[in-house]
N, CA and C atoms as a LAMMPS dump frame, in Angstrom:
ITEM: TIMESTEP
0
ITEM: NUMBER OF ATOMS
399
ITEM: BOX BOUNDS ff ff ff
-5.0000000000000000e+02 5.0000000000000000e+02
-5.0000000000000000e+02 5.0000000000000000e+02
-5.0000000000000000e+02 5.0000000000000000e+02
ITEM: ATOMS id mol type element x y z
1 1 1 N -199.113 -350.92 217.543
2 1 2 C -198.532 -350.466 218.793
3 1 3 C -197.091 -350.949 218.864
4 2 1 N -196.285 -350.042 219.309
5 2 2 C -194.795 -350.724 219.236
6 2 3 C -194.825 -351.864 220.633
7 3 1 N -195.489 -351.748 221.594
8 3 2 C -194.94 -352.182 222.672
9 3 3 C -195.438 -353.527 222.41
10 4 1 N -196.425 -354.274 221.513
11 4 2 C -196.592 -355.37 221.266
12 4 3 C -196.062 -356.718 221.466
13 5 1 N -194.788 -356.812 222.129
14 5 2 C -194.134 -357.65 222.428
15 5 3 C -194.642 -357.694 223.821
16 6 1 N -194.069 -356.609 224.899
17 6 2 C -194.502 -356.726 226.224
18 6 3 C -196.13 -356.851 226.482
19 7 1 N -197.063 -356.725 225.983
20 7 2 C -198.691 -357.071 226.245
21 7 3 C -198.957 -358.475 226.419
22 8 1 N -199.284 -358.686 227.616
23 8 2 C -200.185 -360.629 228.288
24 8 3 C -200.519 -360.937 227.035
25 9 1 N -199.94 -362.207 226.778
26 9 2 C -201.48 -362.542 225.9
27 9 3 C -202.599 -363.517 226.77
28 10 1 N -203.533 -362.463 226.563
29 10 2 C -205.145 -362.919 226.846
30 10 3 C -205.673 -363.985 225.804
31 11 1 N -205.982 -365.468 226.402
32 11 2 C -206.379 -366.025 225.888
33 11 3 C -207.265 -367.289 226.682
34 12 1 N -208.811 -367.584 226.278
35 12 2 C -209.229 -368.152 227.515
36 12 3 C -209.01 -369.755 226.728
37 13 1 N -208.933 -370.718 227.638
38 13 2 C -208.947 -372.103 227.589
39 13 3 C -210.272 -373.268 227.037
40 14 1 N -210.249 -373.136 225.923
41 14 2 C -211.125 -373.922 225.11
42 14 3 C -212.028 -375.437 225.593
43 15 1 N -210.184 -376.056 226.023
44 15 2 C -210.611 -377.313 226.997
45 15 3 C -210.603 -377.309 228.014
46 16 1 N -211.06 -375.817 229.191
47 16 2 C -210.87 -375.679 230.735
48 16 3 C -211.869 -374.988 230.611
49 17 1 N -213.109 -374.764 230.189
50 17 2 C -214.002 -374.447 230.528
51 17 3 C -215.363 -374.796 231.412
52 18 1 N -215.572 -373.685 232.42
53 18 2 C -216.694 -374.465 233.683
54 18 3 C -217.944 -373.402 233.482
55 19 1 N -219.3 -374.088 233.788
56 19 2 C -220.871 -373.3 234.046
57 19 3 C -220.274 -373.205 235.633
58 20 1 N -220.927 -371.754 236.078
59 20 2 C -220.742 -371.403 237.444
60 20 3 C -222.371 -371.379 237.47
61 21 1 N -222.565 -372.135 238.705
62 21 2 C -223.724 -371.885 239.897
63 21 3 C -223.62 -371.335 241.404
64 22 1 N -224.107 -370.477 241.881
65 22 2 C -224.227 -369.766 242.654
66 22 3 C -225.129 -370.096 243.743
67 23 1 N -224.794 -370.669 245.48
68 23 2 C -225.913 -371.034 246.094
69 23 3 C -225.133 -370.5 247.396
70 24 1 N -226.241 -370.074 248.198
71 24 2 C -226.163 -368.942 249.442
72 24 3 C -227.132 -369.754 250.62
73 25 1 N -226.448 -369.547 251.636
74 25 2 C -227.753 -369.444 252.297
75 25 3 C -228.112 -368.02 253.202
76 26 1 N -228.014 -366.792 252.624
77 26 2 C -227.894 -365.747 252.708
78 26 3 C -227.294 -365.238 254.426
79 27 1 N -226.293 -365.723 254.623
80 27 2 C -226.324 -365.557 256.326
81 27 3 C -224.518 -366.033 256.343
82 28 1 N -224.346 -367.158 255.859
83 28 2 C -223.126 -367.093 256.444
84 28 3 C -221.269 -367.032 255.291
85 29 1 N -222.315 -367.477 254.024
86 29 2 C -221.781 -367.456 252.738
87 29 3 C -222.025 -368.049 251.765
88 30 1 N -221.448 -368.109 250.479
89 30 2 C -222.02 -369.021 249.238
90 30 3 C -221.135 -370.208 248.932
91 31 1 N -221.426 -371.293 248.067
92 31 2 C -220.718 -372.219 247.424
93 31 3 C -220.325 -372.002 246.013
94 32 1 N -220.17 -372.026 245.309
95 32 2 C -219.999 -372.206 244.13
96 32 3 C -219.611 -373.541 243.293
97 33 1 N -220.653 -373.741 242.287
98 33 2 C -220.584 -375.113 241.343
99 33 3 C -219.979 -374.987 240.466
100 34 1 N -218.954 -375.174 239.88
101 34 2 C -217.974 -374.99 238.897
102 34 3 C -218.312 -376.576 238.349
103 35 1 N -219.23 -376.864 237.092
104 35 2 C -219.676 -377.346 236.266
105 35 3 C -218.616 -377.722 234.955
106 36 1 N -217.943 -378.929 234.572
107 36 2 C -216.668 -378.55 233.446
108 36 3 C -217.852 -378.564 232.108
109 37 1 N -217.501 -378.3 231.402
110 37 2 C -218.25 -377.99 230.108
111 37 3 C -217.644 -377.872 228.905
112 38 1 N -218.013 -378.627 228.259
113 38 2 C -216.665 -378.518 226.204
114 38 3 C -217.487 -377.382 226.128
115 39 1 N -216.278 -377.371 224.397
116 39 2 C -216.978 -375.65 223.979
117 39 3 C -218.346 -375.7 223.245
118 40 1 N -218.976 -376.742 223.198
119 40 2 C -220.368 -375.901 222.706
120 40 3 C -221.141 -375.707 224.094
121 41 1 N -220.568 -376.116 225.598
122 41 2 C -221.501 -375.973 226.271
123 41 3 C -222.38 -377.092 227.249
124 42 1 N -221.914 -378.361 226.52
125 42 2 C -222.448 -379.546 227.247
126 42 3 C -221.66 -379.844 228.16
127 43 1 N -222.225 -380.857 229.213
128 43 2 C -221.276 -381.442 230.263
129 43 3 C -220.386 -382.068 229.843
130 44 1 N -219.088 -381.687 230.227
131 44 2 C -217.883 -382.465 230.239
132 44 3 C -217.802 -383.411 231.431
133 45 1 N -218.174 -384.684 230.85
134 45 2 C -218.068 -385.878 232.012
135 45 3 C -216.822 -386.581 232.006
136 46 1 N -215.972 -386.239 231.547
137 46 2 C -214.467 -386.733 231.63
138 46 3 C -213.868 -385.748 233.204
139 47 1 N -214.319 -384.946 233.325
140 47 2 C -213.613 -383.777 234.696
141 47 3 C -214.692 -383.685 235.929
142 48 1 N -214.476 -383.916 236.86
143 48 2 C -214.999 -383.391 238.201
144 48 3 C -215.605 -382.279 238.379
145 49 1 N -216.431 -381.927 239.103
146 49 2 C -216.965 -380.451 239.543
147 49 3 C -215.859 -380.035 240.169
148 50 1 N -216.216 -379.023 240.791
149 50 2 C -215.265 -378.027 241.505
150 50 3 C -216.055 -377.097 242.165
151 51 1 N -216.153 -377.562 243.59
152 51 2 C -216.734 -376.615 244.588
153 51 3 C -215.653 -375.646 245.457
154 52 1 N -216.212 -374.283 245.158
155 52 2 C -215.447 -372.855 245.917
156 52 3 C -216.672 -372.331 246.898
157 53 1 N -215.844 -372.529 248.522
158 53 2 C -216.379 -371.679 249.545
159 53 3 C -215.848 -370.24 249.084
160 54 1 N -217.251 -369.256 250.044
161 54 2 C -216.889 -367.561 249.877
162 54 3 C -217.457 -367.455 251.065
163 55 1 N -216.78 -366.83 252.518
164 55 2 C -217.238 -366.128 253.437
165 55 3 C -216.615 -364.603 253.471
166 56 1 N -216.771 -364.112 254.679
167 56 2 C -215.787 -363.3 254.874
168 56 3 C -215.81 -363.31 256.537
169 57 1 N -214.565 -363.157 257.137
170 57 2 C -214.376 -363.208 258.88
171 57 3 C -214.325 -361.662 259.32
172 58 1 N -215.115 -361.05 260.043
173 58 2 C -215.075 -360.041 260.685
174 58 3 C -213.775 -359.899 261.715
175 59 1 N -213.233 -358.877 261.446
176 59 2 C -211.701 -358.738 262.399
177 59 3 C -211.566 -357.385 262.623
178 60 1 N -210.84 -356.963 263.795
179 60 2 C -210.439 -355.932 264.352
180 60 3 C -210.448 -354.929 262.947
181 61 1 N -209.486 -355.256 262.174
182 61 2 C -209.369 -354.399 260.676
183 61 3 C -210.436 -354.138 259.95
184 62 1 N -211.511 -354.754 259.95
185 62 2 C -212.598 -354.63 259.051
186 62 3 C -213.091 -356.473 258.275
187 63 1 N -213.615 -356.439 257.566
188 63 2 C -214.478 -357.689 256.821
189 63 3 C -212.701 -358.559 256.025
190 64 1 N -212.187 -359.53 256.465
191 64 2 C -211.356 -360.133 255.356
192 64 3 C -212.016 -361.359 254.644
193 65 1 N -212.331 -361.182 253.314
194 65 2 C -212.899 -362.508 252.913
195 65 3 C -212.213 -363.388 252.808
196 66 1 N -212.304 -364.913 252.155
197 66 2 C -211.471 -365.857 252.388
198 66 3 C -212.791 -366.682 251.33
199 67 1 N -211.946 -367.269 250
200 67 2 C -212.236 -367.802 249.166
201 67 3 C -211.496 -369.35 249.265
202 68 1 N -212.372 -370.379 249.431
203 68 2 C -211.379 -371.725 249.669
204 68 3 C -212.095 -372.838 248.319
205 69 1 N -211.593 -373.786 248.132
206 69 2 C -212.056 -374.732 247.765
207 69 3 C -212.129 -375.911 248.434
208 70 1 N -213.344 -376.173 248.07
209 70 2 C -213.937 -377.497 249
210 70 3 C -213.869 -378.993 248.643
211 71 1 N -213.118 -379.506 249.028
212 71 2 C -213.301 -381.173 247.829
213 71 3 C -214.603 -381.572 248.604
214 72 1 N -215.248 -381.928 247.699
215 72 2 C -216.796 -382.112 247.705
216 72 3 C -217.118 -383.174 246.48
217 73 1 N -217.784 -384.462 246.687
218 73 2 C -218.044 -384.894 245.283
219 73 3 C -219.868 -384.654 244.83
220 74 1 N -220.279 -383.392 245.823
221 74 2 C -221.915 -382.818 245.873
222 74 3 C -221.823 -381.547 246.482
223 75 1 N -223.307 -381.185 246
224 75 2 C -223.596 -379.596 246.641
225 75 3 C -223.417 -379.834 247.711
226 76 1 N -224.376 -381.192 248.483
227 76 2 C -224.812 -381.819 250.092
228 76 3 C -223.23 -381.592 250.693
229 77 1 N -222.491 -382.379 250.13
230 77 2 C -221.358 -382.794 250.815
231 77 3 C -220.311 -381.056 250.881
232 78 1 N -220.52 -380.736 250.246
233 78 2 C -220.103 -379.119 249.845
234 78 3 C -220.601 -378.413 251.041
235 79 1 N -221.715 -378.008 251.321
236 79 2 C -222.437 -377.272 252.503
237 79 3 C -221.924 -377.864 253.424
238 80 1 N -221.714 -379.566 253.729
239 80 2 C -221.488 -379.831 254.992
240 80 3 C -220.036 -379.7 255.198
241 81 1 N -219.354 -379.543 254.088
242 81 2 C -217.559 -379.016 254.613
243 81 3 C -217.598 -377.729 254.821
244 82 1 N -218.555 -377.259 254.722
245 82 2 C -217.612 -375.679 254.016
246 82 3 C -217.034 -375.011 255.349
247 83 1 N -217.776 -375.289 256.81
248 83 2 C -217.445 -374.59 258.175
249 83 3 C -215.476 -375.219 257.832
250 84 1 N -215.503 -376.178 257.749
251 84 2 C -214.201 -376.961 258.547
252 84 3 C -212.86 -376.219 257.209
253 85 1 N -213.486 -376.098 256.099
254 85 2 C -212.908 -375.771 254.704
255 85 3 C -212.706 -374 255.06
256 86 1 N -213.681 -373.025 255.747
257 86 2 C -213.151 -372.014 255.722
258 86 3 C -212.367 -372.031 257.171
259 87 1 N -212.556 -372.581 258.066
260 87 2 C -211.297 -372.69 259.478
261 87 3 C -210.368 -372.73 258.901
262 88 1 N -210.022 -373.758 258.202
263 88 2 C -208.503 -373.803 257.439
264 88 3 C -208.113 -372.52 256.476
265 89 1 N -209.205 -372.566 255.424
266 89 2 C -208.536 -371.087 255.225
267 89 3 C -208.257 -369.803 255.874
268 90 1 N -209.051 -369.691 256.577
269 90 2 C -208.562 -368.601 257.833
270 90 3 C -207.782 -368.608 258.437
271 91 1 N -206.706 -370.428 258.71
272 91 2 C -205.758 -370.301 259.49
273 91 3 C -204.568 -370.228 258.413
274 92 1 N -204.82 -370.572 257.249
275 92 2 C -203.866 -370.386 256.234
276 92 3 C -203.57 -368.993 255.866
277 93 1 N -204.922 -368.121 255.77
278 93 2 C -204.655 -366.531 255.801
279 93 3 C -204.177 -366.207 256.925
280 94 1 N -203.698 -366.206 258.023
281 94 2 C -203.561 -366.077 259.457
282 94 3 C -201.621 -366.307 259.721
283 95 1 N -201.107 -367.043 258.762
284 95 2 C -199.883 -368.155 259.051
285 95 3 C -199.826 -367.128 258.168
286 96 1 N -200.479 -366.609 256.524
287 96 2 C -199.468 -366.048 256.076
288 96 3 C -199.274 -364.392 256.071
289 97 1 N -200.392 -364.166 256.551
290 97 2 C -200.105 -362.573 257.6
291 97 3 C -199.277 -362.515 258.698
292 98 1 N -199.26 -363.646 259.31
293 98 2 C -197.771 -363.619 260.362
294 98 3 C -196.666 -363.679 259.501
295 99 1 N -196.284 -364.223 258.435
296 99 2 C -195.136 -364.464 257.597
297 99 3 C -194.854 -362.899 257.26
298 100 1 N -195.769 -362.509 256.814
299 100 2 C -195.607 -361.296 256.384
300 100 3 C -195.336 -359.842 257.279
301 101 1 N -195.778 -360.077 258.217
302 101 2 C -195.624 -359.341 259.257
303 101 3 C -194.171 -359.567 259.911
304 102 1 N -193.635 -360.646 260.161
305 102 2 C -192.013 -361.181 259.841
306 102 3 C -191.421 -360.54 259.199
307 103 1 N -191.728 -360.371 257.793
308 103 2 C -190.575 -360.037 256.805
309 103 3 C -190.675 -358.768 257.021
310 104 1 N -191.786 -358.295 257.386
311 104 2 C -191.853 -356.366 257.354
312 104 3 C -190.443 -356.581 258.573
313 105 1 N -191.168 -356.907 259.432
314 105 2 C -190.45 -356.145 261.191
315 105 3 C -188.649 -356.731 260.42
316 106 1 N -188.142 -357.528 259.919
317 106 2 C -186.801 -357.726 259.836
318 106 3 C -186.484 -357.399 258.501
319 107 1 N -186.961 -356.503 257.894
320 107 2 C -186.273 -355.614 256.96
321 107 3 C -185.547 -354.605 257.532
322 108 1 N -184.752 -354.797 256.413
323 108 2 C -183.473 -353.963 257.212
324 108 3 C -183.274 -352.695 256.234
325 109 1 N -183.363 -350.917 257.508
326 109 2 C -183.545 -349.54 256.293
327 109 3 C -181.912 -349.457 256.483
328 110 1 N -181.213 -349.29 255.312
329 110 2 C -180.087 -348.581 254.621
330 110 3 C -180.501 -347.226 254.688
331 111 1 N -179.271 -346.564 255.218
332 111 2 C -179.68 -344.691 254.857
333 111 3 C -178.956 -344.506 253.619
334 112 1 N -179.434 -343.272 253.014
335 112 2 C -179.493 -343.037 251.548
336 112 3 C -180.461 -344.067 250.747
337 113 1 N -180.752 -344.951 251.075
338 113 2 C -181.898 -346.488 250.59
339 113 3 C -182.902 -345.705 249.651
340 114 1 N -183.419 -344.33 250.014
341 114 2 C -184.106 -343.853 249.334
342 114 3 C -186.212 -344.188 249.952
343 115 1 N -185.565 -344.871 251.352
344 115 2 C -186.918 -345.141 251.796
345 115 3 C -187.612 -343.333 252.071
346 116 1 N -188.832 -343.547 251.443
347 116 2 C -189.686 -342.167 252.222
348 116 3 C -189.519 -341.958 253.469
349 117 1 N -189.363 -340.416 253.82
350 117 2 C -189.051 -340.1 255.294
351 117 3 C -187.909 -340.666 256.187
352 118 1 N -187.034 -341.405 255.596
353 118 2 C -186.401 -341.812 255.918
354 118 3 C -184.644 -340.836 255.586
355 119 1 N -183.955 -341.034 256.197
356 119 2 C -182.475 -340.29 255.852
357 119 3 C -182.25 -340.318 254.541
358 120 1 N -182.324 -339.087 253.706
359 120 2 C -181.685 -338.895 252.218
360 120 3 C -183.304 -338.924 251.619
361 121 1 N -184.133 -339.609 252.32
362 121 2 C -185.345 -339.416 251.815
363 121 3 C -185.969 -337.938 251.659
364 122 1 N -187.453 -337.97 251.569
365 122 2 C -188.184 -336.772 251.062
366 122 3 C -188.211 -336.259 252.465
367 123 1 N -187.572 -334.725 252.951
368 123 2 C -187.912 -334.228 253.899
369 123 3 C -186.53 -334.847 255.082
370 124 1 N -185.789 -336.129 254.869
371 124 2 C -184.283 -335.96 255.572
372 124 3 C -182.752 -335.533 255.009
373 125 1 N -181.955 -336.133 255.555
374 125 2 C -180.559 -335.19 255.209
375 125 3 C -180.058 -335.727 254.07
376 126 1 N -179.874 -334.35 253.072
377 126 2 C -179.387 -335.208 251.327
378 126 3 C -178.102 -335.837 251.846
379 127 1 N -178 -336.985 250.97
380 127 2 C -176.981 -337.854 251.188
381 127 3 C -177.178 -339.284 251.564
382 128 1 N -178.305 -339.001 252.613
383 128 2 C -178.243 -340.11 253.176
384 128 3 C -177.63 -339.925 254.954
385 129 1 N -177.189 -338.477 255.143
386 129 2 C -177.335 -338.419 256.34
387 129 3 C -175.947 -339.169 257.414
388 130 1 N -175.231 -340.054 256.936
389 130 2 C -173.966 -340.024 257.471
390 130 3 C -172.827 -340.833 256.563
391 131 1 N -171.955 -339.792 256.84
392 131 2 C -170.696 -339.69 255.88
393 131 3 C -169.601 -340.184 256.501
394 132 1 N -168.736 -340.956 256.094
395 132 2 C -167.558 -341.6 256.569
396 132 3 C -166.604 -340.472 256.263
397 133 1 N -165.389 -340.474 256.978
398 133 2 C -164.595 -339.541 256.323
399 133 3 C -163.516 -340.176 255.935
């Protein structure tokens, strides 16, 4: 392939490898056990687990999920953060949908800019719609 230069290289991490476990309590969301593991597969007891909350918050828009991680040094201790662990992520998704909602409203349209529907755009005045003389 010529383009061989520009292609990711895909390559997974030999010494960052985790067993995933999966636990629900079918109602409000799951945990996840991120297990470290060398490469044949045994426990890597040199690294920590790694517990990931998964809910999702019902909103005016529809279902937004919200994936957090939990410092947890147990499943136990995992379940009992996870309410306070997804508040925060929800207010962290929340801070950065307002950010974003910011940058929309104070963008600033240039005519001729080439924005859709916009002057010089598809359907306004070629040019860009006003001309200095």
């Amino acid at each position: 392939m010529a383009d061989d230069a520009r292609e990711p290289e895909i390559q997974m991490e030999l010494g960052n490898l985790y067993q995933e476990a999966t636990f629900t309590d079918r109602r409000v969301g799951t945990v996840q056990r991120l297990t470290p593991v060398n490469g044949d597969g045994s426990r890597d007891e040199s690294r920590q687990e790694i517990f990931v909350g998964q809910t999702q918050i019902l909103t005016p828009a529809g279902a937004l999920p919200l994936s957090f991680e939990v410092e947890a040094a147990s499943l136990e201790e995992a379940v009992g953060k996870f309410g306070d662990s997804a508040k925060e992520a929800l207010a962290d998704a929340m801070q950065r949908l307002e950010e974003l909602r910011r940058e929309a409203a104070s963008s600033i349209i240039v005519p001729g800019s080439g924005v859709p529907g916009g002057p010089g755009g598809p359907g306004g005045v070629p040019g860009g719609g006003i001309q200095m003389p």
